[in-house]
N, C-alpha and C positions, 0 to 999 in steps of 0.2 A: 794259797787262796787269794791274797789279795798282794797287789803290787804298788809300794807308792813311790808317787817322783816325784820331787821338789825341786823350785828353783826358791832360792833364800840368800841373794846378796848380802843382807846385813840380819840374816840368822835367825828371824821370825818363823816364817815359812818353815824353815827346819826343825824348828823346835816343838812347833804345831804338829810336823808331821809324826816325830818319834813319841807324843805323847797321843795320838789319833793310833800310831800303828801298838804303841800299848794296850791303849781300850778294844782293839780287838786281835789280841796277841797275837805282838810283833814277832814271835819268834819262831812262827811259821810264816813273813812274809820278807818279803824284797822289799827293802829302803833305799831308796838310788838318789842322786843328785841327780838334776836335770842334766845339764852343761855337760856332765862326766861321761853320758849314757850314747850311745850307737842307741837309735829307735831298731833298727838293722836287728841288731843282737840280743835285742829283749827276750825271756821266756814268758813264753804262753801262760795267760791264769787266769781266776775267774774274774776279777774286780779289781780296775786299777783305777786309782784315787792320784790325783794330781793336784801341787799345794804349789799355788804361785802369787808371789806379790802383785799388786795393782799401780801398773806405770802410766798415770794421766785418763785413770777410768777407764785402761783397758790393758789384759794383760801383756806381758812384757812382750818384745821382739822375739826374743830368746826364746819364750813360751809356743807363740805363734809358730815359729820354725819346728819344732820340737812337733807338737801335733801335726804341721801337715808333712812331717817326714814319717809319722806315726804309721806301719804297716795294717794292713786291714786284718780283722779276723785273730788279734790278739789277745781280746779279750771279750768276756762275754759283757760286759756293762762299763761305765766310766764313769766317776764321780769329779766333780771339779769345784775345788777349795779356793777361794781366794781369799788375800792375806791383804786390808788395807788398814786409814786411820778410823771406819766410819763402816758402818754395816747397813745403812741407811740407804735409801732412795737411790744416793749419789752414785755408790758403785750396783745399780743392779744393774746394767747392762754389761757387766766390766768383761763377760763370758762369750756374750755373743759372736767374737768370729771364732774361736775356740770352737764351740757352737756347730757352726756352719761347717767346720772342717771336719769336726769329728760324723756328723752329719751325712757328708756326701762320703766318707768312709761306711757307711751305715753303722755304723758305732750306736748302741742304745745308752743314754745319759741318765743316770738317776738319778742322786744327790747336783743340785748345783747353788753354795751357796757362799757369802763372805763372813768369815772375820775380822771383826775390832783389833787391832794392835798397836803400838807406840808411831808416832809420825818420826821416821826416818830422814827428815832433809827438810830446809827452810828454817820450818819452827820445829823444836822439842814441845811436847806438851809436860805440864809439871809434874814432879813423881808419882804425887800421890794420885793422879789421872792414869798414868800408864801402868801403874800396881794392878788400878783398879780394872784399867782395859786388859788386861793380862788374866786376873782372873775370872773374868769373864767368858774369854775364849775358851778357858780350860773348860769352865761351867759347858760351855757350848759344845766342846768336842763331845760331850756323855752323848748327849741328844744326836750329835752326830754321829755317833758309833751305833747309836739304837737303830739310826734311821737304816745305817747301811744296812748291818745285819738283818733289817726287818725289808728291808727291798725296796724300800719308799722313792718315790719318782717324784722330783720338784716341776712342779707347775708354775711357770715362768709367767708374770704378767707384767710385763716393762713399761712404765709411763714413758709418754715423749721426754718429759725432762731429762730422763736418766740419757735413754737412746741420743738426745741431742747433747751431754755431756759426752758420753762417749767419742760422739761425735768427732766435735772440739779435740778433745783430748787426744784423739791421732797427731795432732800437731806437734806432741813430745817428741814421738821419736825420732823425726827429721835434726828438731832445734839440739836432741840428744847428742845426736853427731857433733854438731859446732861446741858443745859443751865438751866434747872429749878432747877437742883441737887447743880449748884452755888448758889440760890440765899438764903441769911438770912439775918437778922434783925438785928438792931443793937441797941444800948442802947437805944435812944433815942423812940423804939416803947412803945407805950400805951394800947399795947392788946384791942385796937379800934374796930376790925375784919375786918374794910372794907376789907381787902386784901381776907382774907377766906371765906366772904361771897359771893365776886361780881367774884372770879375765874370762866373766862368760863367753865375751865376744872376741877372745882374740885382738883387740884392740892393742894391745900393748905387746910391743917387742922390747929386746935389749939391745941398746947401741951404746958399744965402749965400756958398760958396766952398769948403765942408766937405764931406764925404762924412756919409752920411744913412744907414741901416745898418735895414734891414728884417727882416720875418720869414722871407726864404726861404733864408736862409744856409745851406750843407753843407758848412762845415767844413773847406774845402780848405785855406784858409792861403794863398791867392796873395794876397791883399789885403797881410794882417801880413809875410811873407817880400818882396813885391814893394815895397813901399814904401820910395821912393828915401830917404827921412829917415828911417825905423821910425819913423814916429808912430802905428801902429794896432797893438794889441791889446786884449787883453778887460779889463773889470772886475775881474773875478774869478775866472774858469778861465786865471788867468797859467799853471798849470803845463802848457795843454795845447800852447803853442806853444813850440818850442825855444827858451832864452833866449839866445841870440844868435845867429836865425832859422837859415833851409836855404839851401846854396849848393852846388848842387852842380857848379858851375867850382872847387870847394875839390880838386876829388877828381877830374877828369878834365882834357884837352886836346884844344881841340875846332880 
């Protein structure tokens, strides 16, 4: 009956998703990672829910690709979840080219809306904020799960603010790339591969036993957070990764 895909560099998004596909039991539906999935090879079903983090007030690259490889006629309606630090104003527009793609597929959209969750990069917010932003979202997924079930269609009314954040916020992904071009490894790696294999974007190869670090990086942080030694971050935007990375088994029981 329902199909959900996720993309969850640093495991919010996922977490969200498998307790959303609980509330309307998961154990008739498809849970897929974004990154992992051929749109090609999908099975047909009524309602597919898509849970993606929010990269600079608008969904990630990785996201963007993913719908407009999305085949037409897959599904009968599409919900779309976003995962940011702030549910507010800031991220309403964070959907709109998702929006427009799934659109000119004539895809019908029901659900479209954000979740609060821990701030993943720059600053950490303090525990007892990200406890509290956590159960919050749970609270929310109830309401989420009514809404689907009950068929509810979100009526989108975007102030310019948001629309002009968004805006701006394309400017990520470009600056994302020169971000990837900072990051290597340091003594302490063990040519493990996690990093090269689980890259959404293919960014990273291995060279000699090392991870190799190209220009299509966007910034997610699964490489620097996933890596079993922390032997990766950047040159020089140290301040954009949390300095003693994201966990968030810090903050829940799964």
């Amino acid at each position: 009956m329902y199909t959900f895909i996720y993309y969850s560099p640093t495991g919010n998004a996922k977490y969200l998703t498998k307790k959303l596909a609980q509330l309307l039991d998961g154990t008739n539906s498809d849970i897929l990672p974004m990154e992992f999935s051929d749109p090609e090879k999908l099975t047909p079903n009524k309602h597919l829910v898509i849970v993606y983090p929010v990269h600079g007030f608008n969904a990630p690259r990785t996201v963007k690709r993913f719908v407009k490889n999305l085949p037409q006629e897959l599904y009968n309606v599409v919900s779309l979840i976003a995962v940011g630090c702030t549910d507010n104003w800031m991220n309403a527009a964070v959907s709109s080219d998702l929006r427009k793609e799934l659109n000119k597929k004539a895809y019908s959209i029901a659900l479209d809306t954000t979740l609060a969750m821990p701030l993943t990069f720059i600053a950490n917010f303090p525990d007892e904020l990200n406890f509290k932003l956590i159960a919050k979202a749970e609270e929310n997924l109830k309401e989420i799960s009514q809404a689907i079930v009950g068929e509810k269609v979100t009526v989108r009314n975007i102030e310019f603010k948001s629309k002009l954040l968004n805006f701006i916020g394309k400017a990520e992904s470009p600056a994302a790339r020169v971000f990837g071009l900072e990051l290597h490894s340091n003594k302490s790696c063990d040519s493990c591969g996690t990093c090269w294999t689980n890259c959404p974007e293919m960014n990273i190869t291995e060279k000699n036993g090392n991870p190799s670090f190209g220009f299509n990086c966007s910034m997610c942080m699964r490489c620097i957070y996933n890596c079993p030694q922390s032997a990766i971050s950047p040159r020089f935007s140290k301040f954009i990764p949390l300095r003693n990375g994201y966990k968030l088994s810090k903050y829940i029981k799964e």
